[in-house]
C-alpha positions as CSV (number, residue, x, y, z in Angstrom):
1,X,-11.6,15.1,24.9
2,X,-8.2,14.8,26.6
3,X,-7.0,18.0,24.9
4,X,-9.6,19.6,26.2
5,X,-9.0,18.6,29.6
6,X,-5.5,19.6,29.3
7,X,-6.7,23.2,28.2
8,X,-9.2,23.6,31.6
9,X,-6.4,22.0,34.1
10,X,-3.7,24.1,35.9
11,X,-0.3,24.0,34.3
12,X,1.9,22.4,36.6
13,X,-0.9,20.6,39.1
14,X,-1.2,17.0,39.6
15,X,-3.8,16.8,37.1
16,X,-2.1,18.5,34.3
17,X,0.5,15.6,34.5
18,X,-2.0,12.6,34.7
19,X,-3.6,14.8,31.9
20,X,-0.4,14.5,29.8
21,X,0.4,10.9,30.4
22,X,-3.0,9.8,29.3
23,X,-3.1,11.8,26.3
24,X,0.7,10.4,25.4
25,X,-0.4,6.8,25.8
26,X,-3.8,7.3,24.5
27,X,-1.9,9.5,20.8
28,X,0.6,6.1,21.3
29,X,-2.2,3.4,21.1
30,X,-3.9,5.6,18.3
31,X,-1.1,5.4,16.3
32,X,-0.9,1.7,16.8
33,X,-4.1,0.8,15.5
34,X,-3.7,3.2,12.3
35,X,-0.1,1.0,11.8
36,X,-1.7,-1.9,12.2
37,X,-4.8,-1.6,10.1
38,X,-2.3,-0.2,7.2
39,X,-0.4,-3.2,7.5
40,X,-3.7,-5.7,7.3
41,X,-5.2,-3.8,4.4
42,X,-1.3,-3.9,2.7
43,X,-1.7,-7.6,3.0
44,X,-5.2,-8.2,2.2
45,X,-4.3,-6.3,-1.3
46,X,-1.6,-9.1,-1.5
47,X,-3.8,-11.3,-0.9
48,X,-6.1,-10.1,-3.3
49,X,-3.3,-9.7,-6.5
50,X,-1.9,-13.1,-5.6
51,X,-5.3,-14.7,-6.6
52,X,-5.4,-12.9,-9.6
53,X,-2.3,-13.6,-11.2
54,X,-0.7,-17.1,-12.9
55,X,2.9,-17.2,-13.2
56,X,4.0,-18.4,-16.4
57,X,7.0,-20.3,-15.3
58,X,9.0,-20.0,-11.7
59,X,6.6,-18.8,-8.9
60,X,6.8,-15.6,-7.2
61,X,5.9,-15.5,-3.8
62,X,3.9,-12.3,-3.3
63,X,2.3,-12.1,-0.2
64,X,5.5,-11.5,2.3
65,X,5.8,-9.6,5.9
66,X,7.8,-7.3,4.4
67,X,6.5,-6.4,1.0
68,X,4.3,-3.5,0.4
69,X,2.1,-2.6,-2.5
70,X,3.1,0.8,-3.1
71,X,1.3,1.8,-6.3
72,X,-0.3,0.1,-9.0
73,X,-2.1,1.2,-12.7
74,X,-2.4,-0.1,-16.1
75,X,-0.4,1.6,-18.9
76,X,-1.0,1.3,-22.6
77,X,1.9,-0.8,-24.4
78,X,2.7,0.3,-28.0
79,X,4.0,-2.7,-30.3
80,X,5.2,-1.2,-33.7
81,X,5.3,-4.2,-36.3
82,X,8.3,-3.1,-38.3
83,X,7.9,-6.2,-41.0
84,X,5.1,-5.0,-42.8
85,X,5.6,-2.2,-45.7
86,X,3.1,0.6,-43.3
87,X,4.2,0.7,-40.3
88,X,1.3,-0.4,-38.0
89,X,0.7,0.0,-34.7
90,X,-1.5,-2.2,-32.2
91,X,-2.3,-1.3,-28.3
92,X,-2.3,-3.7,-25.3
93,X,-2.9,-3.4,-21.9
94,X,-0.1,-3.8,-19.3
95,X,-0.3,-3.3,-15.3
96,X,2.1,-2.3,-13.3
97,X,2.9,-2.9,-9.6
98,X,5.2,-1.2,-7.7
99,X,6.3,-2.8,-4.4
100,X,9.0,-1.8,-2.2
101,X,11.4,-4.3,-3.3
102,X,10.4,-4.8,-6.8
103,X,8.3,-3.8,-9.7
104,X,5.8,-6.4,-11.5
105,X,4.5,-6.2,-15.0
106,X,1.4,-8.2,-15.9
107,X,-1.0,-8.2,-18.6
108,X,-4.2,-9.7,-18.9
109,X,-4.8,-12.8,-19.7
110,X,-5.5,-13.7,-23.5
């Protein structure tokens, strides 16, 4: 809408520049918002994967201000058993999660 009015008012008048500021601070706000609803669904995935996974032995604190779930996926892990006369090979799941700061391996729980 405000482009619009910006297209229909005279360049330099009066109107052109309330125009212009409104538009700025209106794009500015916009742009807020998106930032700040990225950042709550970035934690509410935190939230989310820190319910779902047991450490083993010393906690990991995953849910942080500054950490960000960048990508995650499960991968197919390849164990070749080399003690056996055939070689045999057996498949397991493993997820990965890709933060900013570090990368987690998990696997489901037996």
């Amino acid at each position: 809408l405000l482009q619009n009015i910006l297209k229909r008012t005279r360049p330099g008048s009066e109107e052109e520049v309330q125009a212009t500021q409104a538009y700025d601070a209106l794009e500015k706000l916009i742009k807020d918002c998106n930032e700040n609803v990225q950042r709550m669904k970035s934690t509410e995935e935190l939230i989310y994967l820190s319910q779902k996974i047991e450490f083993e032995c010393k906690i990991f604190p995953l849910i942080s201000q500054s950490r960000r779930l960048v990508k995650r996926g499960e991968l197919t892990a390849l164990d070749f058993n080399n003690l056996s006369p055939k070689w045999k090979v057996t498949t397991r799941p493993i997820y990965l999660h890709l933060f900013n700061d570090c990368l987690l391996l998990s696997r489901p729980k037996e």
